[in-house]
C-alpha positions as CSV (number, residue, x, y, z in Angstrom):
1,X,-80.4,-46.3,81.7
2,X,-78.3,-48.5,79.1
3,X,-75.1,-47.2,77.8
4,X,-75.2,-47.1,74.0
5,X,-73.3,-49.7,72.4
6,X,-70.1,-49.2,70.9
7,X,-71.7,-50.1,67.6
8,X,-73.7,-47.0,68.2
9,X,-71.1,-44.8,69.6
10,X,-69.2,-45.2,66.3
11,X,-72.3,-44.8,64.1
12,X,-72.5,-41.4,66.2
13,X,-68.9,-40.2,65.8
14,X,-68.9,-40.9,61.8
15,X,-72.3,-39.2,61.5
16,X,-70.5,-35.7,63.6
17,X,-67.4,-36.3,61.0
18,X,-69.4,-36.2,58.1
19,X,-71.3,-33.2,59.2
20,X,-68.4,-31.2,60.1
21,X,-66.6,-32.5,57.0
22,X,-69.1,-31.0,54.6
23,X,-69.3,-27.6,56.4
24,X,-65.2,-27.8,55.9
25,X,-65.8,-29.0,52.7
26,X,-68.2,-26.2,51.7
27,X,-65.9,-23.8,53.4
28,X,-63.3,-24.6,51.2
29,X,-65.4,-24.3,47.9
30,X,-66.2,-21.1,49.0
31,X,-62.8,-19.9,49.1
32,X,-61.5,-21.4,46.2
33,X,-64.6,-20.0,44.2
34,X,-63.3,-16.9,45.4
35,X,-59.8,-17.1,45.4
36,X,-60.8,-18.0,41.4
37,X,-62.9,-15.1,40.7
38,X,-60.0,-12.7,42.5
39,X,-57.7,-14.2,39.8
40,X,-60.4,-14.0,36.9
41,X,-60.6,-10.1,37.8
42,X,-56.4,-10.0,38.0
43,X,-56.4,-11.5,34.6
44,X,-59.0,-8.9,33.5
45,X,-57.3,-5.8,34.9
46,X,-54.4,-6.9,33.0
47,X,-55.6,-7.2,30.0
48,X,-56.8,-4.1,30.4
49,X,-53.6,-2.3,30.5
50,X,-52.3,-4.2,27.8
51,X,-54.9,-2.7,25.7
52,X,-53.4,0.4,23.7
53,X,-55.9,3.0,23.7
54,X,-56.8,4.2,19.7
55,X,-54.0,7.1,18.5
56,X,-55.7,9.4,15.4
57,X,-53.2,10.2,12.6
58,X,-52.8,14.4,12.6
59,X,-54.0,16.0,9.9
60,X,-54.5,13.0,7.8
61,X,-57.5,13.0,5.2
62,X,-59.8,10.1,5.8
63,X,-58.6,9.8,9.5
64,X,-61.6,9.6,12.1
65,X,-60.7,10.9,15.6
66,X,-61.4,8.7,17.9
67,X,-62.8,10.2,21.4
68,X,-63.6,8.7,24.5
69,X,-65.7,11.0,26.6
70,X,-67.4,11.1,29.6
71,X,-70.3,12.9,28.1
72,X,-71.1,16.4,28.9
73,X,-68.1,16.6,31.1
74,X,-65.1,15.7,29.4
75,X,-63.7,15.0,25.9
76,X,-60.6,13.0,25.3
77,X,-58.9,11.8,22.4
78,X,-55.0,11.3,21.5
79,X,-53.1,11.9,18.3
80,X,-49.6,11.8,16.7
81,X,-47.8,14.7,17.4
82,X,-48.4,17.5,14.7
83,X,-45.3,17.3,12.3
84,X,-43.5,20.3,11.4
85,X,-45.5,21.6,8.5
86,X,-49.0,22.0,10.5
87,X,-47.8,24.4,12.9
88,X,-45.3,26.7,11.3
89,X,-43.2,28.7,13.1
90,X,-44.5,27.5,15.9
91,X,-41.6,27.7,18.6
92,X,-41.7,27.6,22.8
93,X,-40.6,31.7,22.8
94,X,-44.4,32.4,20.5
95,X,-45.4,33.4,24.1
96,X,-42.9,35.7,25.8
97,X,-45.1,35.7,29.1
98,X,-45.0,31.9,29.3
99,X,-43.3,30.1,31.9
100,X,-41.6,27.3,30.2
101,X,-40.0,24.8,32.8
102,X,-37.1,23.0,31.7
103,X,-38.7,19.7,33.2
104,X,-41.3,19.7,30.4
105,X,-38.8,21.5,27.4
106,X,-36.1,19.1,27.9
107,X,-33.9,21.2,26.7
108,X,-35.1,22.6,23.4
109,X,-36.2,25.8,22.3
110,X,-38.0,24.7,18.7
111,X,-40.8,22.2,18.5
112,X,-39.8,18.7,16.8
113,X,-42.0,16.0,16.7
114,X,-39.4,13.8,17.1
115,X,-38.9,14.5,20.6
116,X,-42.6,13.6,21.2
117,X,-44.7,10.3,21.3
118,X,-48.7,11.4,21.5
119,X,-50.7,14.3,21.9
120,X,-53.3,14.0,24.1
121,X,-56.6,16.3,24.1
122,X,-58.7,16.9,27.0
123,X,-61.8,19.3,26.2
124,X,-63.8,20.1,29.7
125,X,-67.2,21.2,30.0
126,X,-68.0,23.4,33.2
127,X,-71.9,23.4,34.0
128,X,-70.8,26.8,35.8
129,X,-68.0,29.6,35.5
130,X,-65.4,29.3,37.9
131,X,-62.8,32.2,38.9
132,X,-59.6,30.1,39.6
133,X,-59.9,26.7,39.2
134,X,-57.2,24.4,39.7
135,X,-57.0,22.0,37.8
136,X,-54.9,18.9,37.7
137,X,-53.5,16.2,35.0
138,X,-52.1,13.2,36.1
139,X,-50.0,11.2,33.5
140,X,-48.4,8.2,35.7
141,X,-45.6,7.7,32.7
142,X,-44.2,9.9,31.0
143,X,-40.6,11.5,30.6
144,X,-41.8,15.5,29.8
145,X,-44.8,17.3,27.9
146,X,-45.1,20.4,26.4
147,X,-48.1,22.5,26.6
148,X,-50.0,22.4,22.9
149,X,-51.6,25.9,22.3
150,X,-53.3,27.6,19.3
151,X,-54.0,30.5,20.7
152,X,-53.5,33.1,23.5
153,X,-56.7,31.5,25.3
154,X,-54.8,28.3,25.8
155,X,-52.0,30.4,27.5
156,X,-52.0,28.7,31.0
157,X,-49.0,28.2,33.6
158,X,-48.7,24.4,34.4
159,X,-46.1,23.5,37.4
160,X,-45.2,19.4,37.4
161,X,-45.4,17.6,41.0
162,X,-44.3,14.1,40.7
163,X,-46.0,11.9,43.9
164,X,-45.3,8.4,43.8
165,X,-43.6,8.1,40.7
166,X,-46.7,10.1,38.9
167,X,-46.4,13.2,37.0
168,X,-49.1,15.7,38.1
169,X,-49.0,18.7,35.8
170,X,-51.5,21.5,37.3
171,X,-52.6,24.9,36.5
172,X,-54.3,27.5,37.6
173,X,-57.2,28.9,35.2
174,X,-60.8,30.5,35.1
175,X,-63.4,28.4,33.1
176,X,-66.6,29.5,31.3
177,X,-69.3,27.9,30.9
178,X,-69.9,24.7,28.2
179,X,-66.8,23.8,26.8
180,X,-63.6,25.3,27.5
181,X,-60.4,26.0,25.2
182,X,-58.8,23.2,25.3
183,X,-56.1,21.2,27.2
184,X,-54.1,19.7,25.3
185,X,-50.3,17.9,25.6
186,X,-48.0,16.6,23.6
187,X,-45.6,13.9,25.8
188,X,-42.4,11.6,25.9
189,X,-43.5,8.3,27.3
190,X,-41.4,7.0,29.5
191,X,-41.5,2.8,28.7
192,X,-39.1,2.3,31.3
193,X,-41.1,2.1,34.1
194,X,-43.2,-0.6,32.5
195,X,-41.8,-4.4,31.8
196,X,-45.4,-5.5,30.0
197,X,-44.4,-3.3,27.0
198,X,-47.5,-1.0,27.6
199,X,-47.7,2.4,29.6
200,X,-50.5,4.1,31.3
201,X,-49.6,8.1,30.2
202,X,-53.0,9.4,31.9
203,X,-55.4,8.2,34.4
204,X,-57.1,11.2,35.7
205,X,-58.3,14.7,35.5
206,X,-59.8,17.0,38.3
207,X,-61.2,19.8,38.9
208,X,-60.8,21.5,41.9
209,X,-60.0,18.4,43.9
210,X,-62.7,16.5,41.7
211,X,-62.2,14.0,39.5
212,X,-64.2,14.4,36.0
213,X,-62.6,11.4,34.1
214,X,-65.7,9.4,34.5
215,X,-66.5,6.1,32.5
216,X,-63.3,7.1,30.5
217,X,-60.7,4.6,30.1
218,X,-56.6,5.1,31.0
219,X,-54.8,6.6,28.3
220,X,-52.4,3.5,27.6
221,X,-49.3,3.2,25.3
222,X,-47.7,0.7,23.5
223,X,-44.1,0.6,23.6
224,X,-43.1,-2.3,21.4
């Protein structure tokens, strides 16, 4: 048998480097297209969160609330805080039997909207009545809240948790069935945490250990 010619032996080895050189080749498209897209999404997630979400004027006439809902499970919408003349008289003491923590009062024993930067309205619809539910708020950035209320119904005892950095505010409540009286907070945004100039004051709600938020978006906050 004749040994191949060294002609032939080269005409060999280029053939294997080409081959293996395109697989590489290929290889390295691949990752590149998807070290690309990985960036793309970074980009788009950031964006996202430098997207305030839409803040309704209280009381004004003309004004169109803005909600943003997973349907027939949750309503959500935020507003400025109510100034002094839409809630008259209304102080922390209205009711005796609440358990106002100084975490959430800092300090104060009047309402001022002054000491507040957004209201923000959760309105859950139960598909059953529950005896007890927990239910849990977590607002990733913010300084305090207080508990808004309009009437004795909305009386409910929130204790804070802070995991991670996150404010969980939690209560313990029965719900009825269809929509229930409302949740609803107004908060101090803490902008400190945040160097983009935007903060993320809610990302979830659940009930009994379920989240309900849905297609609903973060409840972001401009600082600047």
């Amino acid at each position: 048998m004749k040994k191949p010619s060294a002609l032939k032996m080269l005409k060999i080895t280029l053939c294997i480097v080409m081959i293996f050189g395109a697989i590489s080749c290929s290889e390295d498209a691949n990752f590149i297209d998807a070290d690309n897209q990985l960036q793309e999404e970074t980009i788009i997630n950031l964006n996202a969160l430098r997207t305030a979400s839409p803040i309704t004027p209280w009381a004004t006439p003309g004004s169109i609330t803005v909600w943003d809902n997973n349907v027939g499970v949750l309503n959500t919408a935020l507003w400025l805080p109510p100034n002094l003349g839409a809630l008259p008289n209304y102080s922390f003491t209205q009711f005796p039997s609440y358990d106002f923590s100084p975490y959430y009062l800092n300090g104060e024993t009047e309402y001022n909207p002054a000491n507040y930067d957004v209201m923000a309205h959760f309105g859950y619809i139960s598909p059953v009545a529950v005896t007890g539910a927990v239910v849990e708020f977590t607002f990733p950035q913010i300084k305090y809240f207080l508990p808004h209320m309009n009437n004795a119904n909305q009386q409910r005892i929130y204790t804070v948790t802070n995991v991670d950095n996150q404010t969980v505010i939690t209560c313990t409540t029965d719900l009825i069935v269809g929509m229930n009286p409302m949740f609803c907070f107004l908060v101090k945004v803490d902008c400190g945490k945040g160097k983009s100039g935007y903060a993320t004051i809610w990302s979830d709600m659940k009930v009994n250990g379920v989240s309900v938020k849905g297609t609903i978006k973060n409840k972001v906050f401009e600082c600047n």
